[in-house]
C-alpha positions as CSV (number, residue, x, y, z in Angstrom):
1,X,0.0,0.0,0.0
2,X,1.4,3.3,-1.2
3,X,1.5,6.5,1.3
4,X,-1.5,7.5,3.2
5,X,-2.9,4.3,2.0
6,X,-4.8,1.7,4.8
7,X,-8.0,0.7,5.7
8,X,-9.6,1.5,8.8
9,X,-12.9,-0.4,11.2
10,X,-15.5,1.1,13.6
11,X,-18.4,2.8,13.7
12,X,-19.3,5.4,11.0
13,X,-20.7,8.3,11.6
14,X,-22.3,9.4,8.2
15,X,-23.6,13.2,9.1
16,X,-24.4,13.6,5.3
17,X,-26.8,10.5,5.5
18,X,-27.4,11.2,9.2
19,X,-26.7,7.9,10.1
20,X,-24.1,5.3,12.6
21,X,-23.1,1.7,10.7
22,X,-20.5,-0.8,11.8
23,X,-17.9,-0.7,8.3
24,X,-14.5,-0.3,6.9
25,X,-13.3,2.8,5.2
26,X,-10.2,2.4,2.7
27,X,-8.0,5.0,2.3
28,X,-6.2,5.6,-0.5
29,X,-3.4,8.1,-1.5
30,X,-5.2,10.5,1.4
31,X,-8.4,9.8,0.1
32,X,-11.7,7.8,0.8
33,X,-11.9,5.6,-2.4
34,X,-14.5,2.9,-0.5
35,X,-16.4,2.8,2.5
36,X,-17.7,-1.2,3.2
37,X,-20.8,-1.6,5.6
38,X,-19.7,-4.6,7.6
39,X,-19.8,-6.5,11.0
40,X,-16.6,-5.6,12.4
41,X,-14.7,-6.0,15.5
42,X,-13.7,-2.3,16.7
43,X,-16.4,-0.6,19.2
44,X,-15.0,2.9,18.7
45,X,-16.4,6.0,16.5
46,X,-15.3,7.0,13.0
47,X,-16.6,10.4,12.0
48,X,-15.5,13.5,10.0
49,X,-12.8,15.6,11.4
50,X,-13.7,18.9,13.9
51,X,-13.7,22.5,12.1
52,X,-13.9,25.6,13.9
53,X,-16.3,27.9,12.1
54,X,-14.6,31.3,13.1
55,X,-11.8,32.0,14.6
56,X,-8.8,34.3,14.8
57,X,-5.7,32.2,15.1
58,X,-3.5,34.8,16.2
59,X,-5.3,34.9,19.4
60,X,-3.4,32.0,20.1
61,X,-0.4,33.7,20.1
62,X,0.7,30.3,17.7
63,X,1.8,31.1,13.7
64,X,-0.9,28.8,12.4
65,X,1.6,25.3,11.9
66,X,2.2,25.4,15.7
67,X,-1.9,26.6,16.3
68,X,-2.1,23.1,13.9
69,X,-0.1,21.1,15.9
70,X,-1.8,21.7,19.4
71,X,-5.3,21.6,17.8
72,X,-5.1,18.3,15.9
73,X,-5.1,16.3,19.3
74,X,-8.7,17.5,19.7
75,X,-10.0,16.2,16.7
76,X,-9.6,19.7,15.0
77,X,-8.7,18.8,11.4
78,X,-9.3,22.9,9.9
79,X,-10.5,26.5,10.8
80,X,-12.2,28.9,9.2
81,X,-10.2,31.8,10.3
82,X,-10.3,35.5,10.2
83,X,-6.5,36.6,10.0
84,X,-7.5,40.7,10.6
85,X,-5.1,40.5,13.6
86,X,-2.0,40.2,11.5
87,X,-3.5,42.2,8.4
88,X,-4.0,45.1,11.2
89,X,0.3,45.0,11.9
90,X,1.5,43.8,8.2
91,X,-1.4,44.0,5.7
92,X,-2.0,41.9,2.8
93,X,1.8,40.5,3.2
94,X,0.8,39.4,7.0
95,X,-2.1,37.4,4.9
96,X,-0.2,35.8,2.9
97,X,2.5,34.6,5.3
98,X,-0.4,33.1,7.4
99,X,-1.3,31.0,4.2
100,X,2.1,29.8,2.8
101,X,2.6,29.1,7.0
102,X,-0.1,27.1,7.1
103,X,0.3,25.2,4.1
104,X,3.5,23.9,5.5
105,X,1.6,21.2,8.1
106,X,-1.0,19.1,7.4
107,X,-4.0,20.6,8.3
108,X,-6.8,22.4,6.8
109,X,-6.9,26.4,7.3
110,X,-9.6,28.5,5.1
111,X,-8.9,32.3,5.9
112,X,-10.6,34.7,4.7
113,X,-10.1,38.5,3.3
114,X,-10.5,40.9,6.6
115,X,-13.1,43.5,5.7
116,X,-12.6,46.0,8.4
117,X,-8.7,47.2,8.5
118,X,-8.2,49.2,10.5
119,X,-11.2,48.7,12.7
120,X,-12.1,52.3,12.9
121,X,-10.6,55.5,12.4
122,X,-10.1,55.8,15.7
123,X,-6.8,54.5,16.3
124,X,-3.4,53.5,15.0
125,X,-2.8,50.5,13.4
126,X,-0.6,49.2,11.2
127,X,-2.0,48.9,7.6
128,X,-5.1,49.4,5.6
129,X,-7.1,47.3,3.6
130,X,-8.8,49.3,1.3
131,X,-11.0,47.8,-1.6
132,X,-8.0,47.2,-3.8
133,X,-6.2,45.0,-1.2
134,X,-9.7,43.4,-0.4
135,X,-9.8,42.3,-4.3
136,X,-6.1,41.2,-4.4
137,X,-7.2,38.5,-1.3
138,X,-10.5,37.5,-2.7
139,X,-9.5,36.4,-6.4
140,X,-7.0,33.9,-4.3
141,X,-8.2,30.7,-4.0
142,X,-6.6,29.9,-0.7
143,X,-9.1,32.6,0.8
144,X,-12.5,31.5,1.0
145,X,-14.4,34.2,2.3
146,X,-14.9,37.8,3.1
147,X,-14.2,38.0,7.0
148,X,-16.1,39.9,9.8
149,X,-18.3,42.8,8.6
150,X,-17.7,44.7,12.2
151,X,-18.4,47.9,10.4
152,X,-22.3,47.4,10.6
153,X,-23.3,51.5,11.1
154,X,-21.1,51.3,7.3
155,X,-23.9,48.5,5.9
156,X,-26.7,50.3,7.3
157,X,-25.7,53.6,6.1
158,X,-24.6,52.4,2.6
159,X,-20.9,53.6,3.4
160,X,-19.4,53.6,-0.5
161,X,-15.9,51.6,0.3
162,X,-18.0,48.7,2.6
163,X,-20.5,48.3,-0.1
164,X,-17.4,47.8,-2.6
165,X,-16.3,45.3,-1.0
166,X,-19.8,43.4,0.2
167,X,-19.9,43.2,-3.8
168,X,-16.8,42.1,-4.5
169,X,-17.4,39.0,-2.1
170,X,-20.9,38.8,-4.3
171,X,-18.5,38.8,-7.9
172,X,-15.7,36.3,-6.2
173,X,-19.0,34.0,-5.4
174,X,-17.6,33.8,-1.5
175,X,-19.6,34.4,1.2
176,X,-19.5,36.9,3.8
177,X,-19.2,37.2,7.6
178,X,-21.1,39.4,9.4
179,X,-20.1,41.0,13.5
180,X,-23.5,42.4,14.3
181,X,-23.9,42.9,18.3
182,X,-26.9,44.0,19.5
183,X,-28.2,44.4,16.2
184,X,-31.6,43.5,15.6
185,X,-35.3,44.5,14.1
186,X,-35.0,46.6,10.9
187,X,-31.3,47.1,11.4
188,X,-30.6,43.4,11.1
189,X,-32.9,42.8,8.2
190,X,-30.9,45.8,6.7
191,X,-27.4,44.2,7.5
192,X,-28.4,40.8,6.4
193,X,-30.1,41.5,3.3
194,X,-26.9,42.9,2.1
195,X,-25.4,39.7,1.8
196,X,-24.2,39.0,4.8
197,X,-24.4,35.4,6.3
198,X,-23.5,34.6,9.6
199,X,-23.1,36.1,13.1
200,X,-20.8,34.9,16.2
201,X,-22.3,38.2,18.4
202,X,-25.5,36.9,19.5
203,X,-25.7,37.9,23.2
204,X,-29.1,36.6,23.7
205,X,-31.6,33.4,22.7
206,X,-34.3,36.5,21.0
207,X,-31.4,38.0,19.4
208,X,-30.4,34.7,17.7
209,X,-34.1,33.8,16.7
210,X,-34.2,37.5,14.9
211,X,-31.6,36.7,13.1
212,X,-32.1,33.4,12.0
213,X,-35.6,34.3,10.9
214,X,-33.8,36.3,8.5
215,X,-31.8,33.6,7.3
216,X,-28.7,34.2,9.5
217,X,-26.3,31.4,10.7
218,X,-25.7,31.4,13.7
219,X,-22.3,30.7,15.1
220,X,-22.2,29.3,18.5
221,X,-19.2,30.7,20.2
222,X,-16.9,29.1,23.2
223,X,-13.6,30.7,23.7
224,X,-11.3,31.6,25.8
225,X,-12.7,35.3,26.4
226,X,-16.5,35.3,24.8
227,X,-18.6,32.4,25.7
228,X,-22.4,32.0,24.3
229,X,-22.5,28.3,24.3
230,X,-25.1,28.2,27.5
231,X,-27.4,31.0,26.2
232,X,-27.5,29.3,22.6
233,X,-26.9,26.0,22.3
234,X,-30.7,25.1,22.0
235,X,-30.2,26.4,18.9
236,X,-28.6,23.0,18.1
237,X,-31.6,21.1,17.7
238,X,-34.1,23.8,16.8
239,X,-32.1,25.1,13.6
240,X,-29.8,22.9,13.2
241,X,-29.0,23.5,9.3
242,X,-28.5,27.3,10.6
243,X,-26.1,26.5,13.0
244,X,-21.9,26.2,13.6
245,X,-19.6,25.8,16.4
246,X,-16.4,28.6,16.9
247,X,-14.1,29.6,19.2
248,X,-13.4,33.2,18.0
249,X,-10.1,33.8,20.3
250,X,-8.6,31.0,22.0
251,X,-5.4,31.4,24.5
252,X,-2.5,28.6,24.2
253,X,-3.2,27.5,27.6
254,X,-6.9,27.1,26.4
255,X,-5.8,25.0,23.4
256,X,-3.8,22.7,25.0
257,X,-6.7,21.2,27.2
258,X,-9.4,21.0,24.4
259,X,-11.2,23.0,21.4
260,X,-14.5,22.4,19.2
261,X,-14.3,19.2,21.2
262,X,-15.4,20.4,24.3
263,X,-18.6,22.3,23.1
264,X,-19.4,18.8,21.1
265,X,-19.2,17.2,24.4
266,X,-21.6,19.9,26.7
267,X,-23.7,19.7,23.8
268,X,-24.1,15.7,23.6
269,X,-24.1,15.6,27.8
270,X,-26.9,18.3,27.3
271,X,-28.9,15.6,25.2
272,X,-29.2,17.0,21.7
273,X,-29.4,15.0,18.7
274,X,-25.7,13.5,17.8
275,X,-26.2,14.2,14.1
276,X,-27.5,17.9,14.6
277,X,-24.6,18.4,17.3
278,X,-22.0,16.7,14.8
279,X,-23.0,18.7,12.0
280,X,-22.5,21.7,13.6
281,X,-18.9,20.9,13.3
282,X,-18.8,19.5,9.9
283,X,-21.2,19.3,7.2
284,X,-22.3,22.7,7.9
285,X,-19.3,24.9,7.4
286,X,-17.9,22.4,5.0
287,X,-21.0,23.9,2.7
288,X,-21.3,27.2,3.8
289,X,-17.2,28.1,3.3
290,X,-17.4,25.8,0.6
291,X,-14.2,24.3,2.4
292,X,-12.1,21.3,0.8
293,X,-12.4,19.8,3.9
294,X,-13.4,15.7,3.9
295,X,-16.8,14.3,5.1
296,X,-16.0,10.7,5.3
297,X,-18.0,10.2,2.1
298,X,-16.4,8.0,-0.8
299,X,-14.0,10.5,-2.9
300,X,-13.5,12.6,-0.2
301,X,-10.2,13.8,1.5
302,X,-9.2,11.6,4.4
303,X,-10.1,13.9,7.5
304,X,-11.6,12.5,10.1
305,X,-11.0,11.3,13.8
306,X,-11.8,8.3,15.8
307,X,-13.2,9.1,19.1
308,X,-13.9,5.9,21.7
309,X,-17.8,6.9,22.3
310,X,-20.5,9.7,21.9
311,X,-20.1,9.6,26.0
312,X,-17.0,10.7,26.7
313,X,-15.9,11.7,23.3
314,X,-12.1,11.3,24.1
315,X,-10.3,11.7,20.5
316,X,-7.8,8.5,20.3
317,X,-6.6,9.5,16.4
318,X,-6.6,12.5,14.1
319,X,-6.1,12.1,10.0
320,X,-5.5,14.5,7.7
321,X,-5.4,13.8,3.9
322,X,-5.0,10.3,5.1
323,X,-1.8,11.7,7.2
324,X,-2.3,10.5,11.4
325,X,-1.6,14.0,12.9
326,X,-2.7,13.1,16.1
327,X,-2.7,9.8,18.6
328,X,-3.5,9.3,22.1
329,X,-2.7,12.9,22.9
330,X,-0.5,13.4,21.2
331,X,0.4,15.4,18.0
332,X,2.4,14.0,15.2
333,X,3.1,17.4,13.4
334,X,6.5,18.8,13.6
335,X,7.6,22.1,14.6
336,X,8.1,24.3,11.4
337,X,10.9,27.2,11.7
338,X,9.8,30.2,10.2
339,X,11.6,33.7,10.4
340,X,9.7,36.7,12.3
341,X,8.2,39.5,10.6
342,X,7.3,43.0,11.9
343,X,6.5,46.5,12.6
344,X,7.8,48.0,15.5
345,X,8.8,51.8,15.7
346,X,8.9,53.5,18.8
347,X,11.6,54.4,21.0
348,X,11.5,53.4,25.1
349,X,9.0,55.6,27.3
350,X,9.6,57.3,30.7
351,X,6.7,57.7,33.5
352,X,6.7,61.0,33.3
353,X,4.6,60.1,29.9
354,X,1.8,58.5,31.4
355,X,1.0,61.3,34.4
356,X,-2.3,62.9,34.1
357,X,-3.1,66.2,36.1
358,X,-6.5,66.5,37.5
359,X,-8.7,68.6,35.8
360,X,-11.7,68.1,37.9
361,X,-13.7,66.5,40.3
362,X,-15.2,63.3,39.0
363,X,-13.7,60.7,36.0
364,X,-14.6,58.1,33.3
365,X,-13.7,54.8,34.5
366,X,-14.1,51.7,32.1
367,X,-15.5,49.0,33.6
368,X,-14.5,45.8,33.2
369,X,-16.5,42.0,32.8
370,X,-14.8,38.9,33.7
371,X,-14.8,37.5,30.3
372,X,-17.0,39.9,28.3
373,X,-16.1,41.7,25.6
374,X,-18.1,44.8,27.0
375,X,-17.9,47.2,29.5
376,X,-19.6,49.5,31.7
377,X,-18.9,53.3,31.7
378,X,-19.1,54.5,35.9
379,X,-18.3,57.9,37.1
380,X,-16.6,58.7,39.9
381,X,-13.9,60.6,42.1
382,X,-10.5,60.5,41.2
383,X,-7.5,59.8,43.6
384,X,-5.2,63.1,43.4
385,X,-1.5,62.9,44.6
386,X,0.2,66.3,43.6
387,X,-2.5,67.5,41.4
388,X,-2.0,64.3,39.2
389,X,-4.3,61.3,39.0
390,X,-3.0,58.1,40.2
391,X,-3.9,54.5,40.1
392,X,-6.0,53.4,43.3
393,X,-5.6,50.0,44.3
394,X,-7.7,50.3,47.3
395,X,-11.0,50.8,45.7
396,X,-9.9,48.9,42.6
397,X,-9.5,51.8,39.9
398,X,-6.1,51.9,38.3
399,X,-4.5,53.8,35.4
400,X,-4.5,52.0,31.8
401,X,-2.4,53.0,29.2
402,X,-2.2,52.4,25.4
403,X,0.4,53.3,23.6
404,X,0.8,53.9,19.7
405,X,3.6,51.2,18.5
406,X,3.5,51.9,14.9
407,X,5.0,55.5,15.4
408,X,6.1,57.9,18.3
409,X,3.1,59.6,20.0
410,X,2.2,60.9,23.1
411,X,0.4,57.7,24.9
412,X,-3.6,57.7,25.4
413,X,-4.3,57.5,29.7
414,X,-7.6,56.4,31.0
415,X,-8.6,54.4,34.3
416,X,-10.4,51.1,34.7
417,X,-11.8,48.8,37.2
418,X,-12.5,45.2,37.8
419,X,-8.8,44.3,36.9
420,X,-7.5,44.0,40.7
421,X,-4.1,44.3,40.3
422,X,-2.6,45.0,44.1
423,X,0.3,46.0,43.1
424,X,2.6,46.3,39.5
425,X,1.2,45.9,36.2
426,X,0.6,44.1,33.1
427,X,1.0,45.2,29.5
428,X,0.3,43.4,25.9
429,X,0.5,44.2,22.5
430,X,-2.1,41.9,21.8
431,X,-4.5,44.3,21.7
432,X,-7.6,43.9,19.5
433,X,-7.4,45.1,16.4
434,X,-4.8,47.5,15.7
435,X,-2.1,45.7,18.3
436,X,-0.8,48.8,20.3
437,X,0.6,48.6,24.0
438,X,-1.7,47.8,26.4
439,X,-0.6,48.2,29.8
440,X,-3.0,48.6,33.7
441,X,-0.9,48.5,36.9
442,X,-1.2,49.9,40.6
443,X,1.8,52.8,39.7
444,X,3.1,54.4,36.9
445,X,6.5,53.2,37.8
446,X,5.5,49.7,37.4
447,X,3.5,50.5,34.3
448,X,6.2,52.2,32.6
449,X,8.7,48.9,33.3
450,X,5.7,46.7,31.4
451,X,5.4,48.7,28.1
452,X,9.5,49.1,28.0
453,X,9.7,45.3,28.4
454,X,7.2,45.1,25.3
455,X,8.8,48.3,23.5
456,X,12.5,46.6,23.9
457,X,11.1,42.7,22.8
458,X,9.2,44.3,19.9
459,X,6.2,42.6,21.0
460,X,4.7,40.3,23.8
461,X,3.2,40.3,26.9
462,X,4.5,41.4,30.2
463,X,4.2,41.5,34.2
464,X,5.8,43.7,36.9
465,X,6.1,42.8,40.7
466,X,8.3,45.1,42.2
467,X,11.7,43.6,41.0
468,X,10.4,41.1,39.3
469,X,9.6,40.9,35.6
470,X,8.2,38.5,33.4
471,X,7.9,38.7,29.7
472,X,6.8,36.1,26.8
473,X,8.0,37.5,23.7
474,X,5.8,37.2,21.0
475,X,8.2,38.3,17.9
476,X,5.4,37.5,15.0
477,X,4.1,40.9,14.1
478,X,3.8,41.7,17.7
479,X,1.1,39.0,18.6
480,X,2.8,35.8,17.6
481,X,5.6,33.2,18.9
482,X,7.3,30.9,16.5
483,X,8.7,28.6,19.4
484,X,6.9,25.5,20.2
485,X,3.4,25.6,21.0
486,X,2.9,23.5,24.2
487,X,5.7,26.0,25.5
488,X,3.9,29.3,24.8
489,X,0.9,27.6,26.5
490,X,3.3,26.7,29.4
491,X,4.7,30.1,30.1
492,X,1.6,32.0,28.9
493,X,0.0,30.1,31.8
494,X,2.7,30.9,34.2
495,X,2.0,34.7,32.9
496,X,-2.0,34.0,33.8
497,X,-0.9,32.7,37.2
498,X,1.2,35.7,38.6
499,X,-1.4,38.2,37.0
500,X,-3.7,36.6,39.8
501,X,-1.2,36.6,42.1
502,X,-1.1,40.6,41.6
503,X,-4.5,40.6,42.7
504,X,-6.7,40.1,39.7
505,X,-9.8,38.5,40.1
506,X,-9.9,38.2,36.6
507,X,-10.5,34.4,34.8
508,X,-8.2,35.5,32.2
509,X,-6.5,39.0,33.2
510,X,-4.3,39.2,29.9
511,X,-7.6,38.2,27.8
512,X,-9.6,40.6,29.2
513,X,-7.1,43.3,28.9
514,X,-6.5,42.6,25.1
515,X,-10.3,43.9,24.7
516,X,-9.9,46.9,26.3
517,X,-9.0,49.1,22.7
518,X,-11.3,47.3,20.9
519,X,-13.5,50.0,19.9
520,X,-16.3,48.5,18.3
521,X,-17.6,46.7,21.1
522,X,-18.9,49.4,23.9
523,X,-19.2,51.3,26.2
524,X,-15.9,52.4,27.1
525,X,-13.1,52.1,26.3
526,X,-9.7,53.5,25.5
527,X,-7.4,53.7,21.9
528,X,-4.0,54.8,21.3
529,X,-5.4,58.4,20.8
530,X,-7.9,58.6,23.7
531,X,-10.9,57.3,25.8
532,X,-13.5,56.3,23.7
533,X,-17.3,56.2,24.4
534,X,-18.2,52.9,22.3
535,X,-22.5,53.8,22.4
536,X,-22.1,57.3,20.6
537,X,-19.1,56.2,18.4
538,X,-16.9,59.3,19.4
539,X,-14.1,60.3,21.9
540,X,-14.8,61.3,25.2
541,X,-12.8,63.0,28.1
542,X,-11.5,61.3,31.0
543,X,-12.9,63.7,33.2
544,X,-16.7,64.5,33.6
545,X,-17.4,68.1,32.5
């Protein structure tokens, strides 16, 4: 038998045919060329390889054939994946080296063109994607779809470059994602009606039910900051062609313990139907992306997984293209070496950079949600040392920074709560979308240290304890490591722990602050060039006039 060739005996789950038979599948040069119904010995499952619907693979902090290595032992065999976190630091060449990276490991990654660089006008990133860049992507066949519409005020008020590109996705016969929060009644018709197919925002069960009575799908989302999976998953059974299972951001540490696998097993213990569950993560982003990704159907690529039962669903084996990736834990990819790319341009800062004097007698704080996206926007009195306003641990409101790393500029100050740091800080360039420092600490001393660890690495994530400094360099535009996988999940972890050791009561202190620039997602929140009130879609002061 020649390479990839073998045959294979257990239950098959046929999701096209909805439908378990005891059989034999032959494989053939890394595809299906027979599948035999037949009593045979093996107890355990057979079914089509995992995919997650939508997700960002940066957020990993992984290039994509590390991402591939750690997700293969879950029974992942391909992503649909939005690469506007790279495209916001390197543009369309950030694109393209997330492609020919991923095509070096056997696994199946579908990105698509980002739709929305930079995310707004209000703030620095470190490229554009205008409608000619937008075109260059989509007539590639290695991208698949138009990504994330976040821009939804642009598709309801007819904004001339969105609707360029909503018809260039129409021309190139792709289809397009949609980031709709919120949005519902004649707003949602609006946004979905111009061509827009799916939504991963859905806070609420109503929400969801709009939209699918629309024609929406629906993307149920479990990751390592957002999580919907509770409030949705009835979905599963009630539209189950309309429905598909994503991670959106998911953290190393995250990775390593599971993936789509865990929301196929909540889902099953919940007592849905195994088909309409299994689907979810097969069959029906396999036709919506119109992804060359195998169903375990006679012609087919060889993708699938063998899991011991629908109880348990421990994943014992992972195929790609007929290639085991994956066995009893453990992967079978190797490690690829790739050389860093980035942009980086700013000089070392000194505290004196983040002080802000008082300018009256109440502030702006941003609220924070343990793992929401949102926030809340309170008012309050500020603590004044010296006419300046400092961080105050005691009642939990301390100083966040962001700082523009694409060119020197003075750095945006604002305060937050709900972090908990003690004492120190923690900074990140991963900071959603345009990737500029991040920083929240108990003193500006402390601050300062974080963002100069970042500034000096060219890109990571940091923590400050008095002496003490921690830093995982992340080299790949700012937001990625090349190094092996299970070891950026190791020390990203030992990053997570000594954030909580600073006081945060946070689930996932470096998560959550990664979300805090992310403009499109209100109420407040803070840029490179200033607090920003996310409900009225315009700057705002620190201090309450």
């Amino acid at each position: 038998m020649g390479h990839n060739s073998f045959e294979i005996q257990g239950n098959i789950v046929d999701v096209v045919a909805r439908r378990i038979f005891k059989g034999t599948v032959v494989v053939r040069d890394g595809k299906i060329s027979a599948i035999r119904e037949e009593q045979v010995k093996p107890d355990d499952l057979i079914l089509p390889g995992l995919i997650d619907a939508h997700i960002h693979i940066e957020s990993s902090m992984l290039i994509p054939s590390e991402f591939a290595r750690l997700a293969v032992v879950h029974g992942t065999v391909g992503t649909v994946s939005d690469p506007h976190e790279i495209a916001n630091v390197l543009g369309v060449s950030g694109v393209k080296f997330m492609i020919d990276n991923g095509k070096k490991v056997p696994f199946k990654f579908n990105f698509g063109a980002p739709s929305c660089v930079p995310a707004t006008i209000f703030e620095t990133a470190g490229a554009s994607l205008g409608v000619a860049e937008v075109d260059e992507l989509l007539q590639m066949p290695e991208i698949k779809y138009l990504s994330e519409m976040m821009n939804f005020p642009g598709v309801l008020f007819n904004d001339g470059e969105v609707i360029a590109k909503l018809d260039l996705a129409k021309k190139s016969g792709k289809p397009v994602d949609g980031h709709a929060p919120g949005v519902t009644g004649e707003n949602a018709q609006k946004y979905i009606n111009a061509g827009i197919s799916t939504d991963h925002e859905c806070f609420s069960m109503e929400e969801a039910l709009e939209k699918i009575k629309y024609g929406m799908h629906i993307l149920i989302r479990e990751g390592s900051a957002a999580k919907n999976f509770e409030t949705l998953y009835p979905l599963i059974d009630e539209y189950p062609d309309q429905v598909m299972l994503c991670s959106d951001d998911k953290h190393p540490n995250d990775l390593v313990s599971g993936h789509i696998n865990l929301a196929v097993k909540r889902a099953l213990e919940k007592g849905l139907d195994v088909m309409n569950v299994l689907r979810c993560c097969t069959y029906n982003p396999v036709k919506h992306y119109n992804l060359d990704i195998g169903l375990l159907q006679p012609g087919d690529a060889a993708d699938f997984i063998r899991v011991d039962n629908l109880h348990d669903f421990n994943v014992l084996a992972t195929y790609v293209n007929g290639q085991k990736v994956a066995e009893s834990g453990k992967t079978l990819i190797t490690s690829v070496l790739e050389t860093p790319r980035n942009k980086f341009e700013i000089a070392k800062i000194q505290s004196r950079e983040i002080g802000i004097e008082s300018h009256g007698e109440r502030i702006r704080v941003i609220g924070a949600f343990d793992g929401q996206l949102i926030t809340s926007n309170i008012i309050t009195e500020p603590l004044v040392e010296g006419n300046y306003v400092i961080s105050d641990p005691g009642r939990d409101i301390l100083k966040i920074v962001v700082k523009n790393r694409y060119n020197e500029a003075p750095a945006a100050i604002g305060f937050i709560s709900n972090v908990g740091l003690k004492n120190g800080a923690i900074a990140s360039c991963v900071a959603h979308d345009s990737h500029n420092i991040v920083a929240v600490g108990a003193d500006d001393a402390s601050i300062t240290t974080a963002i100069n660890q970042i500034i000096e690495a060219k890109g990571g994530i940091s923590l400050v304890d008095g002496e003490k400094t921690c830093l995982l360099p992340l080299p790949f535009a700012g937001i990625m490591s090349g190094i092996d996988g299970f070891e950026v999940a190791r020390l990203y972890d030992e990053m997570d722990k000594a954030a909580k050791q600073l006081g945060s009561s946070l689930s996932a202190p470096y998560m959550t602050l990664s979300f805090m620039a992310l403009l499109v997602i209100p109420d407040l929140k803070l840029s490179d060039r200033g607090l920003f009130d996310g409900t009225r879609f315009s700057f705002t002061g620190v201090f309450e006039k």
